[in-house]
DRENLUMMAR-160830 format. One line per field, with one value per residue (C-alpha): residue number from 1; x, y, z. Coordinates in Angstrom, 1 decimal, m for minus. Each point is the difference from the previous one (the first is absolute). Layout:
N
pos	c(NUM; ...)
x	c(X; ...)
y	c(Y; ...)
z	c(Z; ...)
//
This chain:
331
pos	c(1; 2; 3; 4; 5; 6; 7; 8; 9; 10; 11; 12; 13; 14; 15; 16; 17; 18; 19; 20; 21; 22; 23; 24; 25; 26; 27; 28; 29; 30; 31; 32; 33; 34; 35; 36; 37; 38; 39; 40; 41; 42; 43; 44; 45; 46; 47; 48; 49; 50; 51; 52; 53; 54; 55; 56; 57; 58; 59; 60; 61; 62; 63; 64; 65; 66; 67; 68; 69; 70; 71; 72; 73; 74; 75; 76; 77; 78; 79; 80; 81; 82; 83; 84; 85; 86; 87; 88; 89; 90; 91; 92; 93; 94; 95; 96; 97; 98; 99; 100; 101; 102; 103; 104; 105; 106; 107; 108; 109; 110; 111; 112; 113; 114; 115; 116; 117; 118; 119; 120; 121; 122; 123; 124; 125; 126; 127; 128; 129; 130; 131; 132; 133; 134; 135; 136; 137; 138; 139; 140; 141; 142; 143; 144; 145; 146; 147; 148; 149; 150; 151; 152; 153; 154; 155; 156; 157; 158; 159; 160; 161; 162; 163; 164; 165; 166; 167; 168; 169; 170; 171; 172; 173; 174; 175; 176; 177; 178; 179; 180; 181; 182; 183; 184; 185; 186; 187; 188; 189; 190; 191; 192; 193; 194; 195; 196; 197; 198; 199; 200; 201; 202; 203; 204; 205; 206; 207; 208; 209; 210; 211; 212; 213; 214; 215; 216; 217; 218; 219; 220; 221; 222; 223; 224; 225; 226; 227; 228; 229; 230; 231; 232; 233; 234; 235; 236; 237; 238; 239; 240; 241; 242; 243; 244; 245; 246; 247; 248; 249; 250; 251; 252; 253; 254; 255; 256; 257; 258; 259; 260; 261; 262; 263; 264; 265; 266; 267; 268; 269; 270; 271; 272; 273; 274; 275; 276; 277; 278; 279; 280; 281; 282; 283; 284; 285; 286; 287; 288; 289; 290; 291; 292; 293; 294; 295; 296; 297; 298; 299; 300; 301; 302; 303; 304; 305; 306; 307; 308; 309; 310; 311; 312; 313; 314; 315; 316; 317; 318; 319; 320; 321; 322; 323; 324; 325; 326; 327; 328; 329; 330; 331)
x	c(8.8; m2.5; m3.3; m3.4; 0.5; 2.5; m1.6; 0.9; m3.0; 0.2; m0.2; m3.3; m1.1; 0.0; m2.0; m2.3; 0.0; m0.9; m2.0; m1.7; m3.9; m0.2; m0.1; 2.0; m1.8; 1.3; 1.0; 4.0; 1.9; 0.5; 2.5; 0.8; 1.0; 0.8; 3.8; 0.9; m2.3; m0.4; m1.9; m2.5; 1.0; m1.7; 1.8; m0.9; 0.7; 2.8; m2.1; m2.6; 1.0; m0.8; m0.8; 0.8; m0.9; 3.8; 2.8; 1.7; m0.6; m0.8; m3.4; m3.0; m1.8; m2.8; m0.3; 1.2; 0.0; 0.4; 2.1; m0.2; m2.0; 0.6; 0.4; 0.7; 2.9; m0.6; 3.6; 2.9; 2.5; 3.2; 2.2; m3.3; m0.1; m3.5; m3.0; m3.7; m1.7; m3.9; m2.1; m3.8; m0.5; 2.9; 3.1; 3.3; 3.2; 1.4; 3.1; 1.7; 1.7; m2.8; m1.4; 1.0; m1.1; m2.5; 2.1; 3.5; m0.4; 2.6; m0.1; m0.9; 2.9; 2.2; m2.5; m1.4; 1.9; m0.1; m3.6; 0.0; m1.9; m1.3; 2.0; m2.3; 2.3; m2.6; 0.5; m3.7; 1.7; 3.2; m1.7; m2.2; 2.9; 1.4; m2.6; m1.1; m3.2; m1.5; m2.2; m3.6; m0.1; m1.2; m2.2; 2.1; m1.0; 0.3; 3.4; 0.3; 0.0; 2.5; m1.0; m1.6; 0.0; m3.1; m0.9; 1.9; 3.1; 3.0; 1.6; 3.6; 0.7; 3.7; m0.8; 0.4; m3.7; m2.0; 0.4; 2.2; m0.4; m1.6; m0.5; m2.3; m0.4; m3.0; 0.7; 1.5; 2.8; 3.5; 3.1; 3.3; 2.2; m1.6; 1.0; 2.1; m2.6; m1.1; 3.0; 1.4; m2.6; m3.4; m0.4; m3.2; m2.7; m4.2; m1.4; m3.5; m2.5; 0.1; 4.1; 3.5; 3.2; 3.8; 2.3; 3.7; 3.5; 1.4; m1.1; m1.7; m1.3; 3.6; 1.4; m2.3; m3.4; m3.3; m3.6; m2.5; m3.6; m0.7; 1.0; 3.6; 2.7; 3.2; 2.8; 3.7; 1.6; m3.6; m0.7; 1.1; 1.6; m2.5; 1.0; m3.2; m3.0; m3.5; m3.1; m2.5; m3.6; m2.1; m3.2; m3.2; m1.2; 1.3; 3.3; 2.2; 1.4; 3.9; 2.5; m0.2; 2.9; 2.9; m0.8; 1.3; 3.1; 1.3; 3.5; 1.8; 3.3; 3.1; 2.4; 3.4; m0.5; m2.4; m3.7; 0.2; 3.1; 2.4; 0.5; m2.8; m1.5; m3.5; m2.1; m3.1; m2.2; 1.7; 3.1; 3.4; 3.5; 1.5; 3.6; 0.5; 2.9; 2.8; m1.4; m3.2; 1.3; m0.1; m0.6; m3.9; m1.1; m3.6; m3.2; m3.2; m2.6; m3.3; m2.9; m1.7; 3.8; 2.7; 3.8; 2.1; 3.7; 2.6; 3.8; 1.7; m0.9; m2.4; m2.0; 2.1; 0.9; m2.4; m3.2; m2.6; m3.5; m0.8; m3.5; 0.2; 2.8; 3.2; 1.5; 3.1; 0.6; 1.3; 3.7; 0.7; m2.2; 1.5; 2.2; 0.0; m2.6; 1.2; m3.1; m3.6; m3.3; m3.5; m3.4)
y	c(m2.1; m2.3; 0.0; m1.4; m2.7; m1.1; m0.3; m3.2; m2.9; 0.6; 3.6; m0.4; m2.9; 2.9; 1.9; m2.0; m0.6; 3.3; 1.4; m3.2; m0.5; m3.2; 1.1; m1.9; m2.1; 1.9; 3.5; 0.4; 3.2; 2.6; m0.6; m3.6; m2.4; m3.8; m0.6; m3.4; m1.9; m1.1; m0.5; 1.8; 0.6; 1.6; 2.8; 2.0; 3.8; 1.0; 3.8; 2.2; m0.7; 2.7; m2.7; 2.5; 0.5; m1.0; m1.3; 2.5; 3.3; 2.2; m2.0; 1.3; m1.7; m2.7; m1.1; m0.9; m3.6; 0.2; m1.7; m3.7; m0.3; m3.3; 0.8; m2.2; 0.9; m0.5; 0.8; 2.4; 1.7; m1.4; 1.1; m0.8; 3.2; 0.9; m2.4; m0.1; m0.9; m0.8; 0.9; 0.8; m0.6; 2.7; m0.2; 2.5; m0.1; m0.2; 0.1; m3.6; 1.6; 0.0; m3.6; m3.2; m3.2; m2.2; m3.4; 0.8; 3.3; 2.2; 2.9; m0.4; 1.6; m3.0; m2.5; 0.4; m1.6; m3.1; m0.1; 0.2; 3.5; 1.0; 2.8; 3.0; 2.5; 3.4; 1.5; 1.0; 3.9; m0.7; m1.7; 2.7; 2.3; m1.7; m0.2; 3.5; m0.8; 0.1; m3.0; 0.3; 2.7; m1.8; 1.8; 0.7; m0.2; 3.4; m0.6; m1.9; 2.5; m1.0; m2.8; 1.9; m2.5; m0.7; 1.1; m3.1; 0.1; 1.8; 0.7; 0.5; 1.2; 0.5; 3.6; 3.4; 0.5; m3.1; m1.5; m2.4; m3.9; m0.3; m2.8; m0.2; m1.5; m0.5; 0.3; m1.9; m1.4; 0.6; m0.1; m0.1; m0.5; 1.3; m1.9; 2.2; 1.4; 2.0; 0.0; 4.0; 1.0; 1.5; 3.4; 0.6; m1.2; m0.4; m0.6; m1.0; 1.2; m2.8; m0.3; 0.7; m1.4; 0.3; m0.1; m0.4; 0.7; m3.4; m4.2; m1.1; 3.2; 1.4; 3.9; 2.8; m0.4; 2.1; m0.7; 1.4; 0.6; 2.1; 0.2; 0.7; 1.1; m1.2; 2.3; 0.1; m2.7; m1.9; m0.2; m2.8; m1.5; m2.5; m3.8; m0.6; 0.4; m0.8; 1.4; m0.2; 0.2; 2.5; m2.6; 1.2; 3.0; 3.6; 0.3; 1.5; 3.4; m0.1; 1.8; 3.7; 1.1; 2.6; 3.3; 1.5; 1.8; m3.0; m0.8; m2.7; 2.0; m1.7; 1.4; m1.1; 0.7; m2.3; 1.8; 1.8; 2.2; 0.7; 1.0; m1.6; m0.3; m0.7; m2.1; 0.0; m2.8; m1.9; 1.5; m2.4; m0.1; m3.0; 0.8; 2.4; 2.4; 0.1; 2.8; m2.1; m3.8; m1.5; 3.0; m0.5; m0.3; 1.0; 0.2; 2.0; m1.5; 2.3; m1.8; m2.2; m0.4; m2.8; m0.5; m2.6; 0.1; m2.1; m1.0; 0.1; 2.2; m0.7; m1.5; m3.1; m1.7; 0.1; 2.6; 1.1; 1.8; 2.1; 1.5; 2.3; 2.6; m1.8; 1.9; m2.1; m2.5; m3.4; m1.7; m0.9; 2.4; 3.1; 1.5; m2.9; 1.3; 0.4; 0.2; 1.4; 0.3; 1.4; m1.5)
z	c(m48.1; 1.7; m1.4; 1.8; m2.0; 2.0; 3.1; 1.8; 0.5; 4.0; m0.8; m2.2; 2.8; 2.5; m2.7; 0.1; 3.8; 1.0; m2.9; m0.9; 0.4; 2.1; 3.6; 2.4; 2.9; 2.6; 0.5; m0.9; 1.2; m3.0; m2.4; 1.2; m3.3; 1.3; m1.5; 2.1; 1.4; 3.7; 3.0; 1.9; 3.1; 3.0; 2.5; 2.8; 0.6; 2.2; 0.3; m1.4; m3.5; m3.2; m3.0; m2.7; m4.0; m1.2; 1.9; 1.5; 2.9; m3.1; m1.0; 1.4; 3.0; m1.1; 3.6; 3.6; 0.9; 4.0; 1.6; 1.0; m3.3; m2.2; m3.6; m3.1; m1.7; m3.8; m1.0; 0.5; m1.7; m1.1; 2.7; 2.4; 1.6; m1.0; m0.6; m1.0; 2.3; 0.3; 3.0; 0.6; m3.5; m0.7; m1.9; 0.2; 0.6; 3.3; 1.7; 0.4; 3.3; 2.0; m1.0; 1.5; m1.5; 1.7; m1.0; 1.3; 2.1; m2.0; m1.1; m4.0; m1.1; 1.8; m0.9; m3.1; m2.7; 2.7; m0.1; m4.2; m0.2; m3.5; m1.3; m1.5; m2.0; 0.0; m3.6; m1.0; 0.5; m1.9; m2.6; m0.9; m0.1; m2.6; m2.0; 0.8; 0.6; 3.4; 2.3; 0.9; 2.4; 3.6; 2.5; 2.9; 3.6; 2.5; 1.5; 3.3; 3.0; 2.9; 2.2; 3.4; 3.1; 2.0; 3.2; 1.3; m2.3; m0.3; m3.8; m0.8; m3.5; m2.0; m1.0; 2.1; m0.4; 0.6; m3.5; m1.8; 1.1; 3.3; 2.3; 2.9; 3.1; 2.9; 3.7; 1.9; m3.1; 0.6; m1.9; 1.9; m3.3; m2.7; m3.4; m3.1; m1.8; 2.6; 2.5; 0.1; m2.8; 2.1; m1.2; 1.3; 2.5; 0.2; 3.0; 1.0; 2.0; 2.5; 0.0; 1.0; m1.6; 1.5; m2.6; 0.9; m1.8; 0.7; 0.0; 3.6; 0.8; 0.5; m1.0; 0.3; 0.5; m0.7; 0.2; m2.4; 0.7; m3.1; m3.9; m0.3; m2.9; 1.2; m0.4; 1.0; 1.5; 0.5; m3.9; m1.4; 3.5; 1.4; 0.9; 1.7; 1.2; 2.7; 0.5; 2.7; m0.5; 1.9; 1.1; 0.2; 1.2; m1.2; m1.2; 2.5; m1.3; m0.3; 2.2; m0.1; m2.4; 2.0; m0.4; m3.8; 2.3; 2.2; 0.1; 1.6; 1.8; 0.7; 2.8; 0.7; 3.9; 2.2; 0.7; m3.1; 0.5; m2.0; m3.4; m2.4; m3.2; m1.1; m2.6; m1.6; m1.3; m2.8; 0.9; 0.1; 0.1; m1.0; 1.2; 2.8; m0.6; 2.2; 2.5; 0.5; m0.6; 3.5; 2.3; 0.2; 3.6; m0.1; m2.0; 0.7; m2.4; m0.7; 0.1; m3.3; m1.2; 0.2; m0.4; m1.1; 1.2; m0.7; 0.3; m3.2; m2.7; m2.6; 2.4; 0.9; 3.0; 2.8; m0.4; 2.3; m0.3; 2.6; 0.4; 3.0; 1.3; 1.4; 2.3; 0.5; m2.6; 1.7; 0.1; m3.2; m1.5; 1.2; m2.0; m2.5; m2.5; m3.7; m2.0; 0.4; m1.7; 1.1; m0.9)
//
C-alpha cells in the first residue's frame, strides 16, 4: 500500500511550490508547478482569448485577453496545448491555439518545443487529493460575460447564443479565406451600432451570400458554414435603418409555365430543397418573388454547378436557365 511517506521529492517540490510561504515575483496561473525548465517566450492572440483557472474548457474564466494582445508565456503543459500565460499583471491558463509566437510566427503548439518553452505540469488539485487535504481556497473573480462589439465592430462567436470564443473585427477588415479555427465554425453573430457584415458560405466571397445589419443566431445551413467575410462602415451621421423584412406570409412561387402559369409550388423564408424531385427537377420556367425576399437557384443539386440569386419576380427565366434549375433556397 503506498504510504505518504512515499511521496516522491518532485512530488513534495510541488508541495512546496504551491502551498509554500514565499510568494513568487510575478503572478503564475493556478496550479502551475515548473517541471523542465525553459525559456520565456512572448505570443500574440489569434482571438478574444478566455485565460482560465486550470488548463482546460471546464476551469472557470479568470479573464479575456483581446485579441492582438502580447502575452508572456511562462510555460505550458507537456503536450503544449495549454499554457500560463501573464498579461496585465494576470496569470491563467490559456489556450496555445489561439497564440502565435512573436519570434517565429507559429502557432505555439508547432513552435514551442523549438523555442525551449518551460514545461509547467498543474498538480496543486491532484496533489491535495491525495493527501486528502484541500489548498487555500482563492477568491474567485465574477465570470467573464461574452465579448459585446462596439458601435464600430462586428463579433462572431463559436456558440449558438453569442458565447464560446469570439473574435472581433472593426469596419472596413475583410477576410476572403478565413483560417481553420474559424473556417465553417460561426455559430452566432453581434453586430454594432454603426455596422453591417456579409458573410458568405465559400473563400472570395463565393456561394451564398447574406448581409446582416442586426444580432443574428445562425441556424440551418448558415451555422457553422462561413468561409468569409466584409463589413462596411456606416460613416457619420445616423445609421441607416436596414431593409424592411418580407411580410411574415411571403413566398417565393415557382411555375413551370412562362408568366407564372402553370402548375407551381411555393416557399417561405428559410425554406430549401437541395434536390428537386423528378416532377420539379428541370421544369422551372418562372419565379414571382414577393417583396423583402430572395432566392438562390442552381443547376445540380445540393447547390452545385452554377447558382443564381434573384431578388425580384422573373417572369421568364433566360436560356440556360430555363428549365435547368435543380436546387433552390429562399432568404
Amino acid at each position: 500500500m503506498r504510504t505518504r511517506k512515499s511521496l516522491s521529492a518532485a512530488v513534495c517540490l510541488a508541495i512546496a511550490a504551491s502551498f509554500g510561504a514565499a510568494a513568487p515575483a510575478a503572478a503564475q496561473a493556478p496550479g502551475a508547478v515548473p517541471v523542465q525548465a525553459g525559456a520565456q517566450v512572448t505570443a500574440v492572440t489569434t482571438a478574444d482569448l478566455n485565460v482560465r483557472s486550470g488548463p482546460g474548457t471546464s476551469y472557470g474564466v479568470l479573464f479575456v485577453a483581446p485579441r492582438g494582445a502580447t502575452v508572456t508565456i511562462q510555460g505550458c503543459n507537456p503536450p503544449i496545448t495549454w499554457c500560463s500565460i501573464l498579461y496585465g499583471g494576470r496569470a491563467g491558463w490559456a489556450s496555445a491555439s489561439f497564440l502565435r509566437s512573436t519570434q517565429n510566427q507559429q502557432p505555439i503548439p508547432n513552435a514551442g518545443a523549438q523555442l525551449g518553452i518551460a514545461i509547467f505540469n498543474f498538480v496543486a488539485g491532484a496533489i491535495a487529493r491525495e493527501l486528502g487535504i484541500q489548498p487555500p481556497a482563492q477568491p474567485q473573480p465574477p465570470p467573464a460575460g461574452p465579448r459585446l462589439p462596439a458601435a464600430n465592430e462586428v463579433c462572431f462567436y463559436d456558440g449558438g447564443n453569442f458565447d464560446g470564443e469570439a473574435t472581433c473585427v472593426t469596419m472596413g477588415q475583410s477576410n476572403t479565406n478565413l483560417a481553420a479555427n474559424w473556417n465553417d465554425r460561426i455559430s452566432s453573430i453581434r453586430v454594432g451600432a454603426n455596422a453591417q457584415v456579409q458573410v458568405c458560405g465559400d473563400y472570395n466571397y463565393g456561394g451564398w451570400c447574406e448581409t446582416y445589419y442586426d444580432d443574428v443566431s445562425l441556424r440551418g445551413f448558415r451555422n457553422n458554414a462561413i468561409s468569409s467575410y466584409r463589413t462596411t462602415g456606416f460613416g457619420q451621421g445616423p445609421s441607416p435603418q436596414p431593409p424592411p423584412g418580407p411580410a411574415p406570409d411571403a413566398t417565393v412561387c415557382f411555375f413551370d409555365g412562362g408568366g407564372y402559369g402553370g402548375a407551381g409550388f411555393c416557399l417561405r423564408r428559410g425554406g430549401a430543397l437541395q434536390s428537386l424531385q423528378a416532377e420539379w427537377d428541370n421544369r422551372i420556367t418562372s419565379i414571382r418573388i414577393d417583396p423583402g425576399l430572395t432566392v438562390q437557384v442552381c443547376r445540380d443539386a445540393f447547390y452545385a454547378g452554377w447558382c443564381e440569386e434573384y431578388t425580384s419576380s422573373v417572369p421568364y427565366l433566360p436560356s440556360g436557365r430555363d428549365n435547368a434549375i435543380s436546387s433552390v433556397r429562399v432568404f
